[in-house]
N, C-alpha and C positions, 0 to 999 in steps of 0.2 A: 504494500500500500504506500504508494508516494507521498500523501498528505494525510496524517493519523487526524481524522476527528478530534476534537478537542473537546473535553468534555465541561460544561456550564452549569453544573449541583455537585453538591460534596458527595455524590455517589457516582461510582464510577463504575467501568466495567475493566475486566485486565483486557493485556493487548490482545489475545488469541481469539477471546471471543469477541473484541470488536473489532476484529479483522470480520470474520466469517458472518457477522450481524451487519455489517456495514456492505459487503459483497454482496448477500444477497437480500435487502432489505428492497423496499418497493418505493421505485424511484416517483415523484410526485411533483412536477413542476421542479424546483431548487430543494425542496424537501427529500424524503426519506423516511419511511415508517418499518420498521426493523423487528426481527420478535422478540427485542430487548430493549431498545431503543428507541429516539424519534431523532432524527438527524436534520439539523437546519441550517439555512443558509446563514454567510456574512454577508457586506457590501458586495466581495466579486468573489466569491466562493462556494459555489454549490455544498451542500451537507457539508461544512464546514467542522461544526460544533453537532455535539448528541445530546440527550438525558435520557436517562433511562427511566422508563414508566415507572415506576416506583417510586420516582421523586416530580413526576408529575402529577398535576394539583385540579388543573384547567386547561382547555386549549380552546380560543375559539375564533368565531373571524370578525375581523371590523374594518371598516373602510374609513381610511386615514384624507381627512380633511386636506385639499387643496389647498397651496400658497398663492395660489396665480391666477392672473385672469384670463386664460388664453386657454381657453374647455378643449382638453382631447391632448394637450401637452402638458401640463400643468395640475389638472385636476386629478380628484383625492383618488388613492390606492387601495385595492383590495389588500389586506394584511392577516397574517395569521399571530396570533400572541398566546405567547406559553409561560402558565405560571409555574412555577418546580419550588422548591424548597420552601416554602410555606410564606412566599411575596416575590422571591424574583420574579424578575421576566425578561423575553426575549422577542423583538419583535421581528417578523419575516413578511417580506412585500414581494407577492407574487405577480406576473405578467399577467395572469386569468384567473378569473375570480371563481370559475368553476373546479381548477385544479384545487384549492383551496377545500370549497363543498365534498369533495374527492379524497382529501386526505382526512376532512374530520369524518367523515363516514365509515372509511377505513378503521380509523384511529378506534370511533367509537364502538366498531364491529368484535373490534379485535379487545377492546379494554372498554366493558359498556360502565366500569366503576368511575372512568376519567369523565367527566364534566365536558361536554362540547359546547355549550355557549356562557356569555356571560353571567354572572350574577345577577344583574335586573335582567337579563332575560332570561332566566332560570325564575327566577321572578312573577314574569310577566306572563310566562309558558304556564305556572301553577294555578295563576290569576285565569286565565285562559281554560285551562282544562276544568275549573272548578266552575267556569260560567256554563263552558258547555256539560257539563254535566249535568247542572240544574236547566239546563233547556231540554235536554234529553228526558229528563222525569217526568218536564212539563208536555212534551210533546203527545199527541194523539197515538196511537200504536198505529203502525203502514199497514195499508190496503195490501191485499195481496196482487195487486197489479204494481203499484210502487216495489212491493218485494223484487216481483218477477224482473222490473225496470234494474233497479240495486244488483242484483245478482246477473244478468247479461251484462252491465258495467265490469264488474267484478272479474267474472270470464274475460274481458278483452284487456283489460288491465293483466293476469296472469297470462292470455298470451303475447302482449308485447313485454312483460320483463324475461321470457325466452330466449329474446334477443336484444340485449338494451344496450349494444351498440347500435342501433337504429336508428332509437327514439332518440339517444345521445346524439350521433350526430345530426339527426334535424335538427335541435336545441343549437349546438353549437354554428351548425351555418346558418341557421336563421340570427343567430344574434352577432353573425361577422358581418352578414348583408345588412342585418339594422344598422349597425356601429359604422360600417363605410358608406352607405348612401349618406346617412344623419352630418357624416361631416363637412363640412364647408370647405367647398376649393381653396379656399383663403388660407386654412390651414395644410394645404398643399404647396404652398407657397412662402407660406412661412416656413416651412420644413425646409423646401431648396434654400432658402434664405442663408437656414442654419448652417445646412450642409456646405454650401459653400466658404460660408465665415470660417467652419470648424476647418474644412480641406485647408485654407489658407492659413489659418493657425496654425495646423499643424505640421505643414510646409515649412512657414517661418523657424517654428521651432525645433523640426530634426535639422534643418541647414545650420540655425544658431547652433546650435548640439554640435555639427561636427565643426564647422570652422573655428567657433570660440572655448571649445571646449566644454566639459561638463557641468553643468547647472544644477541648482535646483528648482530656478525658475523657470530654466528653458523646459526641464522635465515635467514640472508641473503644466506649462501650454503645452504641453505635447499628451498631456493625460487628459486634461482637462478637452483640447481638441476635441481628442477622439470619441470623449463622450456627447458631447455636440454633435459631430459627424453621424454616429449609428443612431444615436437618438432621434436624430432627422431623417436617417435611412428609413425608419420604420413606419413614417409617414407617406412616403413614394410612392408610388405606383411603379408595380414591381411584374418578374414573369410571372408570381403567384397572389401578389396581390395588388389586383385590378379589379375594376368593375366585371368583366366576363369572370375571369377568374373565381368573383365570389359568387353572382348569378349560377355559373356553371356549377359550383360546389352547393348551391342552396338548391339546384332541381335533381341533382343527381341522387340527394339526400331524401327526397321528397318520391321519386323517381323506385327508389330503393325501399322505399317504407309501402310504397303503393303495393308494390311487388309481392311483398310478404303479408299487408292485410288482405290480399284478395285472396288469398285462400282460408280466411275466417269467412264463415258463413254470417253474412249480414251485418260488419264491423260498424260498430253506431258511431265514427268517427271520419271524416275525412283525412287523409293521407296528411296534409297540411299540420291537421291537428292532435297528429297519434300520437302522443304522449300522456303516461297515466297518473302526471299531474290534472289534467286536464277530465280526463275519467275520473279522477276521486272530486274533483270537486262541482262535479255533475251528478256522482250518488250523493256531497251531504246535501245541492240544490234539492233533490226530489227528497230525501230524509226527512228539510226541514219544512216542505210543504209548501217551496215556490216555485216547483215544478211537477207535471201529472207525469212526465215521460223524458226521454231521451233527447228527442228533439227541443222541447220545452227546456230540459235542464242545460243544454249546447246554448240557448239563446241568453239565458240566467246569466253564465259562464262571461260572454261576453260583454253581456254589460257590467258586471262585477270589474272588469280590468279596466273597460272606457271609464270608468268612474273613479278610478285610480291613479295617483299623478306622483310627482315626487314632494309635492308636499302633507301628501298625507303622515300619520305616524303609526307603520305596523310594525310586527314582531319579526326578527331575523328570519326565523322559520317563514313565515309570511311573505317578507322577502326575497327568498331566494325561491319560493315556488313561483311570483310572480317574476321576477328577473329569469327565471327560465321559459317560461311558456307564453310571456307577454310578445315575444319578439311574432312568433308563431302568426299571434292574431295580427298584430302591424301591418306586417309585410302581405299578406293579405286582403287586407282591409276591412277585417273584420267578416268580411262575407263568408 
């Protein structure tokens, strides 16, 4: 192992077994979920540092406030935060917010004693389960055609998680097609801006480098550069990310999903919409009695998310089912 994890709680592992835990642990964005460990990123170091589950406390996700005005370069980060030793913490900021979803799932699969969100939403989730419980008491008992409605939900929910790379990647190319149409050419623009300033910076300062010798400042414009430079790469329109490119990747996706719900006999979802976020939340429509059917609970559905904006205030869990399946309906139109 050329770079030994460094470990971040006063519990450790020896080197043998954190060789063999770190080899084959489950790589996750810049993370690492291990079956002794959780491996996390520094500044430029993938699994850098470890801790071992034992000394973890919490892990959860929160999206780190923006410094800047300039939305899509500047604005706030999906982050992962790990308490260990009864208050540290360590914070890890992922490229996608879904790898993130992915690792506390994992995490929580594997260790369901670790806490995956935070204390007010741990909270919030109690506050939550205890209201819907007392709606559940108060509810009327389902018709047996509501039953029948709930349980065909239920069958096409089990058979799309058969295959949930599927419904994953409609998730994920619908929310690269929302995220690159939504942006402004302007911020295309600004990106070449960058990239050029940074190329020229960084020019200047490998030539400073070699004819005046070694710096620390020359080194610094030359670090500093390159992080401008790629940072504004990511903004371009590139071989794989362009307009066809993401289009081609959002019908292939859709394309794909068709393919495998036509052989469920009478799938009460459209291809666009097969995801079984989108299924559970069409049985608790009909459950709570503001839908008679299928169709009636797909139309509930959509207006539950047009009524939803970013100023509202819900719970993570909340969040992250609408940040996945909202894109769905968008790019759509809802139709």
């Amino acid at each position: 192992m050329i770079f030994k994890p460094r470990p971040l709680s006063r519990t450790m592992l020896d080197d043998a077994s954190l060789v063999r835990d770190k080899q084959h642990c489950r790589r996750i964005g810049p993370c690492g979920v291990g079956r002794r460990a959780l491996y996390l990123n520094s500044y430029f170091i993938d699994r850098h540092y470890y801790v071992p589950f034992s000394a973890i406390t919490r892990a959860f996700k929160f999206i780190e406030e923006g410094t800047g005005g300039v939305r899509g370069v500047l604005a706030g980060r999906a982050c992962l935060l790990v308490e260990y030793d009864g208050g540290m913490q360590q914070v890890c900021c992922f490229k996608y917010e879904d790898q993130i979803d992915e690792l506390l799932r994992v995490l929580h699969k594997m260790h369901p004693e670790i806490p995956c969100v935070s204390e007010e939403e741990e909270a919030e989730l109690e506050v939550e389960y205890e209201r819907r419980r007392a709606e559940e008491r108060r509810r009327p008992p389902l018709s047996m055609r509501a039953e029948r409605e709930i349980e065909e939900l239920e069958n096409a929910i089990a058979y799309l998680e058969r295959k949930p790379e599927l419904y994953k990647r409609l998730s994920r190319a619908a929310k690269r097609r929302r995220n690159y149409q939504s942006r402004s050419a302007g911020y295309r623009w600004a990106a070449a801006a960058i990239m050029v300033l940074g190329a020229a910076a960084l020019i200047y300062g490998v030539v400073s480098l070699v004819c005046r010798g070694f710096s620390g400042g020359y080194l610094l414009l030359c670090l500093l550069a390159a992080v401008f430079l790629f940072g504004g790469w990511r903004l371009l329109p590139t071989a794989r990310n362009n307009n066809a490119a993401v289009l081609r990747g959002d019908k292939q996706a859709r394309v794909q999903m068709q393919n495998y719900i036509d052989r469920f006999p009478a799938f009460p979802l459209p291809a666009r919409y097969a995801h079984p976020i989108v299924l559970r939340r069409m049985q608790q429509a009909i459950a709570e009695g503001h839908a008679l059917n299928v169709m009636e609970a797909l139309e509930v559905v959509k207006t539950d998310l047009q009524t939803m904006n970013a100023d509202m205030q819900v719970s993570q869990e909340e969040y992250a089912e609408i940040s996945t399946i909202k894109p769905l309906f968008l790019n759509a139109d809802y139709k």
